[in-house]
VEXTI-969142 format. One record per atom (N, C-alpha, C, O, CB): residue number from 1; x, y, z. Coordinates in nm, 4 decimals. Glycine has a CB too. Example, Ala and Ser with C-alpha at 12.3 -4.5 7.8 and 13.67 -1.06 7.14 Angstrom:
BEGIN
@num->1, u->1.3190, v->-0.5690, w->0.7800
@num->1, u->1.2300, v->-0.4500, w->0.7800
@num->1, u->1.3200, v->-0.3300, w->0.7800
@num->1, u->1.4236, v->-0.3319, w->0.8465
@num->1, u->1.1308, v->-0.4473, w->0.9046
@num->2, u->1.2850, v->-0.2250, w->0.7080
@num->2, u->1.3670, v->-0.1060, w->0.7140
@num->2, u->1.2900, v->0.0030, w->0.7870
@num->2, u->1.3409, v->0.1138, w->0.8039
@num->2, u->1.4084, v->-0.0598, w->0.5725
! end
This chain:
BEGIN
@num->1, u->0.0850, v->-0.1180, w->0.0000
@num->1, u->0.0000, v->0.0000, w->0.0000
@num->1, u->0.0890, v->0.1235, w->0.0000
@num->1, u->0.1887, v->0.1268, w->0.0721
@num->1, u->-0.0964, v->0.0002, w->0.1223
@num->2, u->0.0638, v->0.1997, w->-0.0593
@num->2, u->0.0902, v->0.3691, w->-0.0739
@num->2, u->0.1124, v->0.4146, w->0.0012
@num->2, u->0.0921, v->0.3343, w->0.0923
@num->2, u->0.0153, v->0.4542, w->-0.1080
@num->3, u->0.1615, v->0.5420, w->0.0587
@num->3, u->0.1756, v->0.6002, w->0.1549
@num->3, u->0.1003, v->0.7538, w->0.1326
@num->3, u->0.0830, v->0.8478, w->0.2101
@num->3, u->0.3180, v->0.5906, w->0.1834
@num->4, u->0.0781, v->0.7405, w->0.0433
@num->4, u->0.0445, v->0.8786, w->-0.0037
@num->4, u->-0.1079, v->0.8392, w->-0.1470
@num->4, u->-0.1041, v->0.7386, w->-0.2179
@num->4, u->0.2339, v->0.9648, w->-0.0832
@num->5, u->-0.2165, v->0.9404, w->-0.1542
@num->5, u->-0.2671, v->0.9196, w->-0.2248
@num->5, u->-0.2600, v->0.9948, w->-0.3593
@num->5, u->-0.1964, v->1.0996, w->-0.3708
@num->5, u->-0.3470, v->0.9097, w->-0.1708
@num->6, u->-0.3155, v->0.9475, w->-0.4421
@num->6, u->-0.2787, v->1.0332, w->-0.5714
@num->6, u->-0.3929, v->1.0358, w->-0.6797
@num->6, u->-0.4644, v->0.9406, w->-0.7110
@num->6, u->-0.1440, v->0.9711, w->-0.6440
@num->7, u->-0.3967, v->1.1870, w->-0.7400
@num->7, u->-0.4925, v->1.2144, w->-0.7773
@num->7, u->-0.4952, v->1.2730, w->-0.9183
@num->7, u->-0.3818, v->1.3125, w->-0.9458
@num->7, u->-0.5356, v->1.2764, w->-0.6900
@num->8, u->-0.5725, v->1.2916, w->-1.0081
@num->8, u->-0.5075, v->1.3085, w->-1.1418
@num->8, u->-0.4303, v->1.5029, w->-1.1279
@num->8, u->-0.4883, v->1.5957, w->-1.0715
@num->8, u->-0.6651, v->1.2785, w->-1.2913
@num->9, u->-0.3129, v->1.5099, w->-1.1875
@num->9, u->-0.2938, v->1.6781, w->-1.1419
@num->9, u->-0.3605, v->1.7645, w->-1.1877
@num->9, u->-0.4106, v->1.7584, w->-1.3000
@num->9, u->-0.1792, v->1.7395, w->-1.1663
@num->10, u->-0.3755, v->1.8806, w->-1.0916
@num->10, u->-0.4829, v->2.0173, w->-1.1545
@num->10, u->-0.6367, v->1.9108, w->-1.0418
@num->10, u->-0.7568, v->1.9087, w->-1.0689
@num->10, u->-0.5114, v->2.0256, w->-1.4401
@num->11, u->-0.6011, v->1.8758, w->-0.9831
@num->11, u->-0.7568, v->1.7769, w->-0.8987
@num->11, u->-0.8742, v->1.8644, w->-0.8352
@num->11, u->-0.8965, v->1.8390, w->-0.7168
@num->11, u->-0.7022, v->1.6734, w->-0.7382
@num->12, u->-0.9270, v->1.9308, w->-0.8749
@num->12, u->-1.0430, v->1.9617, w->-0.7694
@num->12, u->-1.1284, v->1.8932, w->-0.7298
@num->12, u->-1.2436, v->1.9033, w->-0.7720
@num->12, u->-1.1120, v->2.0420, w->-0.7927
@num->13, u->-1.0915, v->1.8060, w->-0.6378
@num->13, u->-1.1479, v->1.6770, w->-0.5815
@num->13, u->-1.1626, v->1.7304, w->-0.4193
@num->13, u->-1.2143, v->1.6576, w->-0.3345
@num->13, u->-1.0324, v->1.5264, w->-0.6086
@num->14, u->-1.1186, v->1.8458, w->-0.3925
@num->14, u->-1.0940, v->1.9034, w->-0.2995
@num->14, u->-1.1784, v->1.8361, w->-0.1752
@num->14, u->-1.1208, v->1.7734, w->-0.0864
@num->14, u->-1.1125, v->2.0361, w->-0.3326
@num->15, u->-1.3255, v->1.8563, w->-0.1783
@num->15, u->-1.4049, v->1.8345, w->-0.1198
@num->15, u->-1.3809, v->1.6817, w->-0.0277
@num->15, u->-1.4270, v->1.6718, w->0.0860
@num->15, u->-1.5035, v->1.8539, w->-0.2101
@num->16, u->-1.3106, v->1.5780, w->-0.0874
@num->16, u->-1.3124, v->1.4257, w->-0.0209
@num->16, u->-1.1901, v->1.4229, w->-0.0121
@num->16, u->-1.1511, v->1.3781, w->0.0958
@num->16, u->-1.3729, v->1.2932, w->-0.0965
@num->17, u->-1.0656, v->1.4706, w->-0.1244
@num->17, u->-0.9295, v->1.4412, w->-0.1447
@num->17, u->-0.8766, v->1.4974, w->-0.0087
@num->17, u->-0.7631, v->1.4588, w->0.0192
@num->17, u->-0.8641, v->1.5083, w->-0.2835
@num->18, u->-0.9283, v->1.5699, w->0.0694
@num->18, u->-0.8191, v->1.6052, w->0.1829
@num->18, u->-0.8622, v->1.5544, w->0.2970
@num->18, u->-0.7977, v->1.5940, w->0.3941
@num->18, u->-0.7908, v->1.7540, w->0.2092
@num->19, u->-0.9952, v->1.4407, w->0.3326
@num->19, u->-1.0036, v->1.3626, w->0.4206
@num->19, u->-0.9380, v->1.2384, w->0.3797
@num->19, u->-0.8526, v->1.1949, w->0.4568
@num->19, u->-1.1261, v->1.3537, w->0.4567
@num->20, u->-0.9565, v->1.1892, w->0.2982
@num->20, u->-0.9029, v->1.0620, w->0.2493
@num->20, u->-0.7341, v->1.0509, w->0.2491
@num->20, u->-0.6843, v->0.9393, w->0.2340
@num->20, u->-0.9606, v->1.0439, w->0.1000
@num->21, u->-0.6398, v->1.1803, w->0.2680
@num->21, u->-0.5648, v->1.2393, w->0.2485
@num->21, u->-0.5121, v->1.2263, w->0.4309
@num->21, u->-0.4042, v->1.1737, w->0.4582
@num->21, u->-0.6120, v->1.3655, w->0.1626
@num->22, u->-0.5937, v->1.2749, w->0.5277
@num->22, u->-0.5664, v->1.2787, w->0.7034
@num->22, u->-0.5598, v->1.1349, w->0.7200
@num->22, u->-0.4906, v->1.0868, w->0.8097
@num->22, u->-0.7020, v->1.3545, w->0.8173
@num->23, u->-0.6438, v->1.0442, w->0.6198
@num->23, u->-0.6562, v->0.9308, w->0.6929
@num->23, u->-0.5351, v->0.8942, w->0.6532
@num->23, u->-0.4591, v->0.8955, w->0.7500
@num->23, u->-0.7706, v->0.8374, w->0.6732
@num->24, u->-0.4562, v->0.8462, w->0.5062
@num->24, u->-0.3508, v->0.8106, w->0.4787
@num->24, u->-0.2320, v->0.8421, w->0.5933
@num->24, u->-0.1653, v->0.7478, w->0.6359
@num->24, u->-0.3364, v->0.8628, w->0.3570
@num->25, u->-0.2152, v->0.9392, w->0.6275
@num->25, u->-0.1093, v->1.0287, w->0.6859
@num->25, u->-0.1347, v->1.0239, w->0.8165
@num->25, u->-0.0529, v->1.0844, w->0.8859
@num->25, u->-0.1052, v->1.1714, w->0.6381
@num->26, u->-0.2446, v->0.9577, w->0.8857
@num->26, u->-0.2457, v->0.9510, w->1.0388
@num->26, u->-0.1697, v->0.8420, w->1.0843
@num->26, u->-0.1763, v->0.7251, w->1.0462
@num->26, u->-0.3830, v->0.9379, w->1.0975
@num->27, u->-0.1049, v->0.8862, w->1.1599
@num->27, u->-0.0227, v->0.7819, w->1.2233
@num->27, u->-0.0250, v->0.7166, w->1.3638
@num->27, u->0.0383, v->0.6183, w->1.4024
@num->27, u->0.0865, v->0.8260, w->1.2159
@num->28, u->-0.1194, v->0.8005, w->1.4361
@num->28, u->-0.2076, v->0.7922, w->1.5639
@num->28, u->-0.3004, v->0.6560, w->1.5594
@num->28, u->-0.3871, v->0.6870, w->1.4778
@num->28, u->-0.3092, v->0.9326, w->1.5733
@num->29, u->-0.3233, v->0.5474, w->1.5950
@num->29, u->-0.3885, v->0.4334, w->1.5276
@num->29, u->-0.5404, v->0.4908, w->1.5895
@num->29, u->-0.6473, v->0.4958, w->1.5287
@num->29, u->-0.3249, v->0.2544, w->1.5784
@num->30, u->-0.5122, v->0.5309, w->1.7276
@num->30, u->-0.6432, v->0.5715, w->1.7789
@num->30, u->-0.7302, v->0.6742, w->1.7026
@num->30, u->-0.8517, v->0.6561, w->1.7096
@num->30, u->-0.6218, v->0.6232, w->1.9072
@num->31, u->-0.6911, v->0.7655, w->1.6402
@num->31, u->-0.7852, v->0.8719, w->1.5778
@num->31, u->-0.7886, v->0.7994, w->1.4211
@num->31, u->-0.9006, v->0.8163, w->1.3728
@num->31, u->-0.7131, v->1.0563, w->1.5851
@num->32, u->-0.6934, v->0.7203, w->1.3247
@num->32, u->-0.7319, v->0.6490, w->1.2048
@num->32, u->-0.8449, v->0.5682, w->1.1775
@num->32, u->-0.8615, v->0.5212, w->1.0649
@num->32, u->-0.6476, v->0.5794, w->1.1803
@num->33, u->-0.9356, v->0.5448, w->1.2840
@num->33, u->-1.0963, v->0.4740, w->1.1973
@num->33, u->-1.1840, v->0.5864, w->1.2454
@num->33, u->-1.3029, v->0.5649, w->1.2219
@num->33, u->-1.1771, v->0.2835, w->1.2634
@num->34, u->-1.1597, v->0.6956, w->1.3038
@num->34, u->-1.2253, v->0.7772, w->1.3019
@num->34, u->-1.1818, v->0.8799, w->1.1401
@num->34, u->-1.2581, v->0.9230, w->1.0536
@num->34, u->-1.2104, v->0.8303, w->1.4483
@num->35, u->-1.0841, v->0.8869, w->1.1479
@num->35, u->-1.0198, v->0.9701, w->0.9873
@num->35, u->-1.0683, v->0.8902, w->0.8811
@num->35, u->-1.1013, v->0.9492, w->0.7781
@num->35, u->-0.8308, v->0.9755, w->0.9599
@num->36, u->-1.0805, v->0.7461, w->0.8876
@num->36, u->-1.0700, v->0.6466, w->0.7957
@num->36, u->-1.2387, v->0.7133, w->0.7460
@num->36, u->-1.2612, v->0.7599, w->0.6343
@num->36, u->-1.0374, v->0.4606, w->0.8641
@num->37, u->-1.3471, v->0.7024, w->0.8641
@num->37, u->-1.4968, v->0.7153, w->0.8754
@num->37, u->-1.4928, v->0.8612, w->0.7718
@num->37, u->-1.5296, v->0.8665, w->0.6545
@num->37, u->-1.5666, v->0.7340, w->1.0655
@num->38, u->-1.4398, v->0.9670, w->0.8506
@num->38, u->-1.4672, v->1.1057, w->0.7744
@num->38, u->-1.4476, v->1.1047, w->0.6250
@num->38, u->-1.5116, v->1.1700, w->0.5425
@num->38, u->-1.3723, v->1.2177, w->0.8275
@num->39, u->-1.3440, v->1.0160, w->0.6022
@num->39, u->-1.3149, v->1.0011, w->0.4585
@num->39, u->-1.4605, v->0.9208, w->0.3684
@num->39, u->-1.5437, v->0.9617, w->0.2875
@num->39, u->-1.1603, v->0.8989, w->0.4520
@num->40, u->-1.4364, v->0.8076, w->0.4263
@num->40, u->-1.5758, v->0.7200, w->0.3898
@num->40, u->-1.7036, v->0.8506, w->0.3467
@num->40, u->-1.7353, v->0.8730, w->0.2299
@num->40, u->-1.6356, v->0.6074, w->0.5638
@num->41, u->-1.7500, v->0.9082, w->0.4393
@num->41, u->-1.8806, v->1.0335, w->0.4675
@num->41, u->-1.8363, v->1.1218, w->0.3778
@num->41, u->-1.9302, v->1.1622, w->0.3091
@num->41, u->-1.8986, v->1.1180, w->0.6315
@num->42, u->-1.6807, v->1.1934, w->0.3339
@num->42, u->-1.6893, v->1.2483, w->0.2537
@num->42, u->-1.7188, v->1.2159, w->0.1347
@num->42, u->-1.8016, v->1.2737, w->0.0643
@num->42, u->-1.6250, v->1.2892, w->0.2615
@num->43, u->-1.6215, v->1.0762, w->0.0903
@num->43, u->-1.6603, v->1.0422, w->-0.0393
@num->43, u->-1.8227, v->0.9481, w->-0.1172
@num->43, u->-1.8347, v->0.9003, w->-0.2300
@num->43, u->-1.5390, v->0.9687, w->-0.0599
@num->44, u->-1.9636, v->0.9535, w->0.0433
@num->44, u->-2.0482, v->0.9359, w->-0.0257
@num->44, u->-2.1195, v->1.0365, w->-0.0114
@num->44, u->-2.2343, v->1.0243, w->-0.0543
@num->44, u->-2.0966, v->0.8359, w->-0.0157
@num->45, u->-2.0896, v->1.1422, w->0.0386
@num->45, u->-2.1596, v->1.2838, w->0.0062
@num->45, u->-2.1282, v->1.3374, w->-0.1517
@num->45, u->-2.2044, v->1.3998, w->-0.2256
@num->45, u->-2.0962, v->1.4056, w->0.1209
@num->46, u->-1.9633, v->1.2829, w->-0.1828
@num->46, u->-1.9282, v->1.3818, w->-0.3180
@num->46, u->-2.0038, v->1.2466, w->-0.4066
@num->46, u->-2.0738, v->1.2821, w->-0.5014
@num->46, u->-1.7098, v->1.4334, w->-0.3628
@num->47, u->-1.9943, v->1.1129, w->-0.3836
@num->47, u->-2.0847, v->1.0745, w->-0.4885
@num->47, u->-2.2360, v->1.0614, w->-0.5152
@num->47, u->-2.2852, v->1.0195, w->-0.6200
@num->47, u->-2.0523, v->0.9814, w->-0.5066
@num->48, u->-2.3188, v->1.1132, w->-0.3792
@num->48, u->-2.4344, v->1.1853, w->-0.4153
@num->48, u->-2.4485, v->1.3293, w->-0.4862
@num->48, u->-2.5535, v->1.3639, w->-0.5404
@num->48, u->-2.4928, v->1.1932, w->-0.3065
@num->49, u->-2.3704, v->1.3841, w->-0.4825
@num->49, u->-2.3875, v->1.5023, w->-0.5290
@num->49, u->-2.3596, v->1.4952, w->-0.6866
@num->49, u->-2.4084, v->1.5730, w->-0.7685
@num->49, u->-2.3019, v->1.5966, w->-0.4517
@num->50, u->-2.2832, v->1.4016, w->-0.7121
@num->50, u->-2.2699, v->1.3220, w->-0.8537
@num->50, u->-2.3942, v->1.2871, w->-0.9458
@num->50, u->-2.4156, v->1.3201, w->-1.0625
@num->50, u->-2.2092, v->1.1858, w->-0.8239
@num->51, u->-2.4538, v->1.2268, w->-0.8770
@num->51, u->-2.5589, v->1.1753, w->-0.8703
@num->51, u->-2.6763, v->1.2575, w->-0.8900
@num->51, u->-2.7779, v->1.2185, w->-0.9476
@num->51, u->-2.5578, v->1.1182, w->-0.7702
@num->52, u->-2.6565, v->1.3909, w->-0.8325
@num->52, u->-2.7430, v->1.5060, w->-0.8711
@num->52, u->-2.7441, v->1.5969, w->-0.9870
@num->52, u->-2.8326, v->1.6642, w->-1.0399
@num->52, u->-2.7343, v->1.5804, w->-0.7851
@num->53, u->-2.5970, v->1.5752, w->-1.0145
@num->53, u->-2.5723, v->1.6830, w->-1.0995
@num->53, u->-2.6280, v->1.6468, w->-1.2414
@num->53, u->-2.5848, v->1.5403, w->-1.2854
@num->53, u->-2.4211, v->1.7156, w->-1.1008
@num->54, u->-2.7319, v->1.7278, w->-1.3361
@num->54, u->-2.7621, v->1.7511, w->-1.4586
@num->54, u->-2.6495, v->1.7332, w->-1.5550
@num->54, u->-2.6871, v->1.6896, w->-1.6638
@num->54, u->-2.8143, v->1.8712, w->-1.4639
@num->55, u->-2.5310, v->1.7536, w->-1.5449
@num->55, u->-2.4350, v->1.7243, w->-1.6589
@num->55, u->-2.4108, v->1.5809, w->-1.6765
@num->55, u->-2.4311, v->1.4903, w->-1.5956
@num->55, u->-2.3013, v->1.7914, w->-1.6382
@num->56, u->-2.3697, v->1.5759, w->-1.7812
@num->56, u->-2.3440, v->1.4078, w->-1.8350
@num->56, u->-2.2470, v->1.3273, w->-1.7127
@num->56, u->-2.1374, v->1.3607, w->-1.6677
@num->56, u->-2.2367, v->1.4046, w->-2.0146
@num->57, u->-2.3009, v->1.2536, w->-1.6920
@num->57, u->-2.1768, v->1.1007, w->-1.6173
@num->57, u->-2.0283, v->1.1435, w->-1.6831
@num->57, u->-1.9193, v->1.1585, w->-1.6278
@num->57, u->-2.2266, v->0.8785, w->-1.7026
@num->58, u->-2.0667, v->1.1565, w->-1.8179
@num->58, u->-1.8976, v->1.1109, w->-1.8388
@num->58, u->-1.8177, v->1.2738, w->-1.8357
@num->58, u->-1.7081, v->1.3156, w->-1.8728
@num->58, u->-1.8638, v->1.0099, w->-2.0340
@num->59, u->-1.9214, v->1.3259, w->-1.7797
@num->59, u->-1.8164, v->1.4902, w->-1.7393
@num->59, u->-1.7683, v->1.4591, w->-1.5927
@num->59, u->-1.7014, v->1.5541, w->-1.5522
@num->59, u->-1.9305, v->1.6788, w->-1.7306
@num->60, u->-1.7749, v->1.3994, w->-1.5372
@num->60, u->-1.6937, v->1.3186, w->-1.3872
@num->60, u->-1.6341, v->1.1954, w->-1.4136
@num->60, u->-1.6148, v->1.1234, w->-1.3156
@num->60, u->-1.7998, v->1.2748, w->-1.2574
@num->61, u->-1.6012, v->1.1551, w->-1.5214
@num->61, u->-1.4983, v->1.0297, w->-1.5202
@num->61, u->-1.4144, v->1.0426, w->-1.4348
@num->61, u->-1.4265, v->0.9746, w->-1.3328
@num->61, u->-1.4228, v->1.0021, w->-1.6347
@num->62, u->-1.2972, v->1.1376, w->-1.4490
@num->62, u->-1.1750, v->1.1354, w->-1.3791
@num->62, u->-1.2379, v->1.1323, w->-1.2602
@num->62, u->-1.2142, v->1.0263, w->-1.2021
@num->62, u->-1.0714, v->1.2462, w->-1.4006
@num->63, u->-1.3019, v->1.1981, w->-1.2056
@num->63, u->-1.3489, v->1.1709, w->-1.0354
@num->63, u->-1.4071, v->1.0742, w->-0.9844
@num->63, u->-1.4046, v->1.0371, w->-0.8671
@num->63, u->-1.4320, v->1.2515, w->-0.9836
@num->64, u->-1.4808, v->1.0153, w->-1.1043
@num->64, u->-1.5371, v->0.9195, w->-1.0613
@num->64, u->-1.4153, v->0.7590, w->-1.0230
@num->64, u->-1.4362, v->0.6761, w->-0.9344
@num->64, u->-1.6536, v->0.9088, w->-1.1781
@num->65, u->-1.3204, v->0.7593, w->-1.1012
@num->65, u->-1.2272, v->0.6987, w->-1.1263
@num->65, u->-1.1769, v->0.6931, w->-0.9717
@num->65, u->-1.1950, v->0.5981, w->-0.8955
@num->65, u->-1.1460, v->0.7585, w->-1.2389
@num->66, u->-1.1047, v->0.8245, w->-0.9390
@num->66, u->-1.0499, v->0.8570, w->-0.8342
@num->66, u->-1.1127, v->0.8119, w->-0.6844
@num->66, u->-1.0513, v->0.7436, w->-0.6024
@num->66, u->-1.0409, v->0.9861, w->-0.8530
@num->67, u->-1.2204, v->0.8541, w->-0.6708
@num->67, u->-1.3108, v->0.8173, w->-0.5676
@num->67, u->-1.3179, v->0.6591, w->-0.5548
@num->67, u->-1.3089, v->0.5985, w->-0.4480
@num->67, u->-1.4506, v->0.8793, w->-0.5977
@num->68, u->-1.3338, v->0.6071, w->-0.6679
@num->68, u->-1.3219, v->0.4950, w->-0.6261
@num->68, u->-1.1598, v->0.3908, w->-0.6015
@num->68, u->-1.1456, v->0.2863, w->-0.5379
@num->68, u->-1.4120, v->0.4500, w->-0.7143
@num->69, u->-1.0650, v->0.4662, w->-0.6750
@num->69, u->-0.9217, v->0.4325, w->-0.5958
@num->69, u->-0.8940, v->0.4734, w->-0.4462
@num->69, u->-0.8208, v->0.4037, w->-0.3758
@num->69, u->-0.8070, v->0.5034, w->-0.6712
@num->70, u->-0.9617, v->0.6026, w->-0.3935
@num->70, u->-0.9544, v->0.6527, w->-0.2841
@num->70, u->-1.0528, v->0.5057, w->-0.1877
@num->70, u->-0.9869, v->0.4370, w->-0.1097
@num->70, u->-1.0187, v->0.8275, w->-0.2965
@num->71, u->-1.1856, v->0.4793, w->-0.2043
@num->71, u->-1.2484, v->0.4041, w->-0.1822
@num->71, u->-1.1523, v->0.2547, w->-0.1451
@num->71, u->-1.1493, v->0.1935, w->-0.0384
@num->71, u->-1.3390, v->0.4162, w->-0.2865
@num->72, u->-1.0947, v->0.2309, w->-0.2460
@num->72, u->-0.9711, v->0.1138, w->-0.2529
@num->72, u->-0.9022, v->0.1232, w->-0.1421
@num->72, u->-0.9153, v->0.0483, w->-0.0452
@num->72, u->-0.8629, v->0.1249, w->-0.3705
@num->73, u->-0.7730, v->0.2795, w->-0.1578
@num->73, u->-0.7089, v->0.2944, w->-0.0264
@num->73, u->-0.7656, v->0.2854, w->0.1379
@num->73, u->-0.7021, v->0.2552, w->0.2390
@num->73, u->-0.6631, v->0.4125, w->-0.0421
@num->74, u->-0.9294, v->0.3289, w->0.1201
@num->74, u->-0.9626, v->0.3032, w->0.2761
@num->74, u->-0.9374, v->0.1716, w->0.2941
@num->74, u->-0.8576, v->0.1192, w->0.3718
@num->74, u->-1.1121, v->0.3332, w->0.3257
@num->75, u->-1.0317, v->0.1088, w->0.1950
@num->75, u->-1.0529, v->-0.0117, w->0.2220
@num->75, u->-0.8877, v->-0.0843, w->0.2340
@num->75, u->-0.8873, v->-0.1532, w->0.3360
@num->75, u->-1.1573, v->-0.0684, w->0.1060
@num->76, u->-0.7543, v->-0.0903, w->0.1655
@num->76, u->-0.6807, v->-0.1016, w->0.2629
@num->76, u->-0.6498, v->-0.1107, w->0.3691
@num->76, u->-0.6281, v->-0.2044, w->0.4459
@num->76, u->-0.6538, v->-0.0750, w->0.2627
@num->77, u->-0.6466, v->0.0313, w->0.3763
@num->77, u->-0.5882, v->0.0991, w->0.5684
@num->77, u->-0.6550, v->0.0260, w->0.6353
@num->77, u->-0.5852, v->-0.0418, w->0.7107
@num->77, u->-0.6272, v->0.2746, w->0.6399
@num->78, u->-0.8329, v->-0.0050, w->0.6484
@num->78, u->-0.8664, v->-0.0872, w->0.7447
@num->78, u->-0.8501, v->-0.2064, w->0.7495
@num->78, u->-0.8834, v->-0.2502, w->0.8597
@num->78, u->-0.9587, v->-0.0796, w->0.7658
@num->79, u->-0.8101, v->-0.2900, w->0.6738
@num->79, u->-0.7328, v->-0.4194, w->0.6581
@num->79, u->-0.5819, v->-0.4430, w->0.7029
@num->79, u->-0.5361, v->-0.5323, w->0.7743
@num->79, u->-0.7347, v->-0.4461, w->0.5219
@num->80, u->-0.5134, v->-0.3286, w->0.6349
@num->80, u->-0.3995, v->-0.3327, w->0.6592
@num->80, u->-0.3327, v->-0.2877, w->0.8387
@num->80, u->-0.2602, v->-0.3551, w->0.9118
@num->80, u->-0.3603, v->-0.2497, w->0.5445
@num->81, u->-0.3720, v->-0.1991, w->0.8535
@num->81, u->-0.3784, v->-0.1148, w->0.9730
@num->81, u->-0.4913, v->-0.0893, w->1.0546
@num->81, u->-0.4903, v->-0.0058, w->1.1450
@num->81, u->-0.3431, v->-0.0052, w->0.9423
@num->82, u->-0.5523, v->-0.1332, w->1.0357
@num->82, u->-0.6856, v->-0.1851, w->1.1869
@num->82, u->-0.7496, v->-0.2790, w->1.2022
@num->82, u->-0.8516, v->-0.2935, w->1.2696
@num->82, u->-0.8050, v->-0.1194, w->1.2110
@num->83, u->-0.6701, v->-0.3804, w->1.1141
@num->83, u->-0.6810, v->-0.5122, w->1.1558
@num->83, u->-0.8498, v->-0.5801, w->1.1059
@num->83, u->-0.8972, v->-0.6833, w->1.1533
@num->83, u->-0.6506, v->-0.5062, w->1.3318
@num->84, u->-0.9165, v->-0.4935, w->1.0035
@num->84, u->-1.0726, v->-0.5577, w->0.9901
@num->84, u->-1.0214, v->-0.6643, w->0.8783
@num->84, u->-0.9153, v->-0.6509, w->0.8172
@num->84, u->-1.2225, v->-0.4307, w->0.9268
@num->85, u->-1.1364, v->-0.8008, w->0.8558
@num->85, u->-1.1359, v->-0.8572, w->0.7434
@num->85, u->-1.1197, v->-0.8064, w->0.6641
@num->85, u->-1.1504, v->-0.6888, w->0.6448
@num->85, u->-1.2037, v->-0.9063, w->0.7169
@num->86, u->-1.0338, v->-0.9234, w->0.5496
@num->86, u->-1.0592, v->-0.9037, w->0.4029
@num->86, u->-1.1802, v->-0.9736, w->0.3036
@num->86, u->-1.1915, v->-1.0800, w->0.2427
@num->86, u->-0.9371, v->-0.9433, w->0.3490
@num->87, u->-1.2620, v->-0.8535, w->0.3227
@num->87, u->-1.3190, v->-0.9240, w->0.2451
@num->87, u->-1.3788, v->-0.9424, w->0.0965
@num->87, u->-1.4846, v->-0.9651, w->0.0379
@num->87, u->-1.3717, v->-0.9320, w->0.2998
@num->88, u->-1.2816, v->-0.9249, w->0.0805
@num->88, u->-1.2309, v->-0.9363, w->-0.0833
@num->88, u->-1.1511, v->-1.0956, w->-0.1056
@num->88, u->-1.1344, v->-1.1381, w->-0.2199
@num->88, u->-1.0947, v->-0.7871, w->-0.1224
@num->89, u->-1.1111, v->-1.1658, w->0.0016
@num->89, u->-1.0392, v->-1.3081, w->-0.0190
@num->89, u->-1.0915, v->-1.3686, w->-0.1209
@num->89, u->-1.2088, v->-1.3471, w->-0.1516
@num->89, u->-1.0473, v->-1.4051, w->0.0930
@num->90, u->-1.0310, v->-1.4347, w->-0.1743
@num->90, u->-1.1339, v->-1.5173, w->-0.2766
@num->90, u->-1.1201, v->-1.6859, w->-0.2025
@num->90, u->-1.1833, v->-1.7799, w->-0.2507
@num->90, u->-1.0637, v->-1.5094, w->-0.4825
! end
């Protein structure tokens, strides 16, 4: 896993990219499923709002893309570093 997240450059992803961003970078184990959570809440607020918006789907590709690599990295961290199932095993 990454240490850092990454986002396409020029990102105004602003809105989720800088929780998803505390959680990566916390190193406190005690406050990381709380950072891990804020991230989670941000990124299904920005994909409801997706969801609202009148412009075409494919005018949010790149974000949409992103959100769901960000989505990936949580789902890491809590596997990797707080110890939840994988449950993705096959």
């Amino acid at each position: 896993m990454t240490n850092e997240a990454s986002y396409p450059s020029g990102s105004s992803f602003a809105s989720w990219q800088s929780e998803v961003q505390a959680a990566v970078d916390e190193s406190n184990s005690e406050k990381l499923l709380e950072r891990v959570h804020a991230a989670e809440i941000a990124i299904f607020n920005r994909f409801q709002e997706l969801a609202n918006d009148i412009r075409p789907a494919s005018s949010h590709h790149a974000e949409r893309e992103a959100l769901d690599k960000a989505l990936e990295t949580l789902r890491l961290i809590k596997r990797d570093r707080l110890g939840f199932p994988d449950w993705r095993k096959e």
